[in-house]
C-alpha positions in Angstrom: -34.6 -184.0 68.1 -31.9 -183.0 70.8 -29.7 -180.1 70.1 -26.4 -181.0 69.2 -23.5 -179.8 72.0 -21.9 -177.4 70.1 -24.8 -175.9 69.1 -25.4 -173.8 72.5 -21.3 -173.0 72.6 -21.5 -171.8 69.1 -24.3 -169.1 70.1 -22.2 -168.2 73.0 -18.9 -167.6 70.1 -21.4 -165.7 67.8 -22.4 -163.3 71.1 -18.7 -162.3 71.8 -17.8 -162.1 68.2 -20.7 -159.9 68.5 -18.8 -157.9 71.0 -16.1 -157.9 69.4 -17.7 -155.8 66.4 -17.5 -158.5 64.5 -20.9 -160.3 62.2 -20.8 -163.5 63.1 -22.9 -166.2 60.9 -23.0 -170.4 62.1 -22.0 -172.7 60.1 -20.5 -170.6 57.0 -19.8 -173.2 54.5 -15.9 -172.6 52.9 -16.0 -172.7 49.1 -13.5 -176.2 50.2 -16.7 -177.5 51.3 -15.8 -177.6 54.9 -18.3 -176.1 57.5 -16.7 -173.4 60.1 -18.8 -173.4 63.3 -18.4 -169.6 63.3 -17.2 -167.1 61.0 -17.2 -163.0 61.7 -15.9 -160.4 59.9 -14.9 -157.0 61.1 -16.3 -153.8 59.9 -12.6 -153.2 58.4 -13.1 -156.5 56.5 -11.1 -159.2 58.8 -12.1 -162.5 58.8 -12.3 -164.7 62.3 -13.0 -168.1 62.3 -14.1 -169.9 65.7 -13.8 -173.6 65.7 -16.2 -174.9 68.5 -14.6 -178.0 70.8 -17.7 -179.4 73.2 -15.1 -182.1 75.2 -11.9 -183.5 75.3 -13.4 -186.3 72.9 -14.5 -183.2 70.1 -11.7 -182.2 69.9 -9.5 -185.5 69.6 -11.6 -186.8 66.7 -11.6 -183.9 64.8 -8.6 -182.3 63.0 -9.9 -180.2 59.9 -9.7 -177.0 61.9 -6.2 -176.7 60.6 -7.6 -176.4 56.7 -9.5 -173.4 57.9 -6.4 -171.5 58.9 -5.8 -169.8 54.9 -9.4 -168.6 54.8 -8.9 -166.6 58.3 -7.1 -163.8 59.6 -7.8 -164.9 63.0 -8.8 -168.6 64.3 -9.6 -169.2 67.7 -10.6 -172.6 69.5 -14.6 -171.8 71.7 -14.1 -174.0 74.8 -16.8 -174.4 77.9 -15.8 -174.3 81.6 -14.3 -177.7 81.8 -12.6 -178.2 78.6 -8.7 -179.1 79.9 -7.1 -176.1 77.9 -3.8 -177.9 77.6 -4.9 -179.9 75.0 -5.1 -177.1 72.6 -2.3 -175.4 70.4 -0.8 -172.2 72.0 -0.7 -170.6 68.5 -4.0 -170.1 68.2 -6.9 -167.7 70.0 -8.7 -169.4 73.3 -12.3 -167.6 74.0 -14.2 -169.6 77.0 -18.0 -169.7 76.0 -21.1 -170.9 77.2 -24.9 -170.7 75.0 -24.8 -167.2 76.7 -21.5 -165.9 75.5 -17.8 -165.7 76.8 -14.6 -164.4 76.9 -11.3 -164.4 75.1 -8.4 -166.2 77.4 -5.9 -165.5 74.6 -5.9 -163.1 71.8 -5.5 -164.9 68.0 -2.4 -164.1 66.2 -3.0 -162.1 63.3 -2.5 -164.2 60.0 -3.3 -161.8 57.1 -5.1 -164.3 54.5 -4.3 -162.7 50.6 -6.2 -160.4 49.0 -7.8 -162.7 46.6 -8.9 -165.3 48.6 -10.2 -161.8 51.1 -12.8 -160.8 48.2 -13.5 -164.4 47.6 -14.0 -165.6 51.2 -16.1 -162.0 51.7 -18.2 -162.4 48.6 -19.2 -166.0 49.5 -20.1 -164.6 53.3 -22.4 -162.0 51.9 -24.4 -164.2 49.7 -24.9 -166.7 52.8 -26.6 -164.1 55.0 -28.0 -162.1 52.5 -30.1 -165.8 51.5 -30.4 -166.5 55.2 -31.9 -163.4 55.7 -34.1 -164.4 52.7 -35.5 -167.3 54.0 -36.4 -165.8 57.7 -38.0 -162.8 55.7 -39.8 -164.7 53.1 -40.0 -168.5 54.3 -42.4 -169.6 51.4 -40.2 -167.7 48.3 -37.6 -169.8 46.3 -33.9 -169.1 46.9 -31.5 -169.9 44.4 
């Protein structure tokens, strides 16, 4: 099965959130349901969401990004090379990534998200890695 575009870009995000002293995880499901293509927190507990746009197309198609925006103190659009970069909002963070990593063209605005939906937002993160790391530890156990 071919890997999907965004898949590669989305490595590249993780690598510079990575850089950015941030733990990134893929596809963090929001407790909305809704699947952020990468989510990092900072060791002082801020929350960065990356959505990933693969091509003009991606990005024309797809408009839930914007109920991602309460559950993030940052949000930032993960472009390649030749995404046309007027397309996107100039109120949000621009990094240029490939499967390798990137850079950030334009810093996210800081949107403090409240402290409730913090702790909830953190708790659900930690209990996604903690079974990820589960599963790549102990593939054969059962996770709950």
């Amino acid at each position: 099965m071919p890997e999907r575009p965004g898949i590669p870009l989305a490595r590249g995000a993780a690598r510079l959130l990575a850089s950015m002293d941030l733990a990134p995880l893929l596809e963090f499901t929001l407790k909305t349901g809704r699947r952020v293509d990468v989510f990092g927190i900072g060791s002082g507990g801020e929350l960065v969401v990356v959505e990933v746009k693969s091509s003009r197309q991606d990005y024309l198609s797809d408009r839930k990004w914007r109920d991602y925006l309460d559950y993030c103190d940052q949000f930032y659009f993960a472009v390649p090379e030749d995404f046309p970069l007027d397309l996107l909002p100039d109120d949000c963070g621009l990094m240029r990534v490939d499967a390798y990593g990137g850079a950030v063209l334009r810093p996210a605005p800081l949107d403090p998200v409240k402290p409730t939906r913090r702790k909830a937002v953190t708790a659900r993160y930690a209990r996604a890695a903690a079974l990820r790391l589960r599963r790549l530890e102990d593939p054969e156990a059962s996770i709950g």
